[in-house]
N, C-alpha and C positions, 0 to 999 in steps of 0.2 A: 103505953107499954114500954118499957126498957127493959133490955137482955144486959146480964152482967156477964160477962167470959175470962177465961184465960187463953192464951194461946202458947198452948205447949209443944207446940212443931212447924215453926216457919215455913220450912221449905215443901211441907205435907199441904200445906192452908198455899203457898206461891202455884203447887202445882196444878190443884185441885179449883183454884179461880181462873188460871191458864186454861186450862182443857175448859170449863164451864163457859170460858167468854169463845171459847173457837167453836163448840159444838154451836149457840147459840148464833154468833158474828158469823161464822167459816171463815174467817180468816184469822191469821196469828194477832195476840196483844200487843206486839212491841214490847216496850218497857212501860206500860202501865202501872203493870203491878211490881213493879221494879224489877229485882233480879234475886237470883235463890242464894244469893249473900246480901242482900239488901233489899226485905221484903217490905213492901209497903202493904202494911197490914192491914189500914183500914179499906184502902181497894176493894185486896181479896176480900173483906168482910162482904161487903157492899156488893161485889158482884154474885157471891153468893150464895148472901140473907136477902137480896130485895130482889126478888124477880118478881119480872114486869107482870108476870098474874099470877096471882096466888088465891085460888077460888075460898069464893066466899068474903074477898078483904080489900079493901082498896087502901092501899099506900100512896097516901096525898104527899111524902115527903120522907127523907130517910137520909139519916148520915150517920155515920163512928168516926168515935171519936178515943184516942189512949190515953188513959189515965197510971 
């Protein structure tokens, strides 16, 4: 399967993988997913399109990648 996307609002997709890793982690990401002038985009993709249960699916592997 592959997802094709655009990502038309960095700092919306920084904040929304921010809150997604604390509610999961409870604790803050650091600079993971970089900073909301330099967002590392495939992160936030990653932390959250692949969570760790998704019923019904097993995800043997997962990356993004920018094209």
């Amino acid at each position: 399967m592959t997802i094709d996307l655009r990502v038309d609002d960095k700092k919306s997709l920084y904040y929304a993988a921010r809150q997604s890793y604390m509610d999961e982690q409870g604790v803050h990401p650091g600079d993971i997913f970089g900073d909301e002038n330099d967002v590392d985009v495939t992160a936030c993709l990653v932390q959250l399109l692949d969570p760790s249960v998704l019923p019904g699916v097993t995800i043997y592997e997962s990356s993004a990648e920018p094209y």
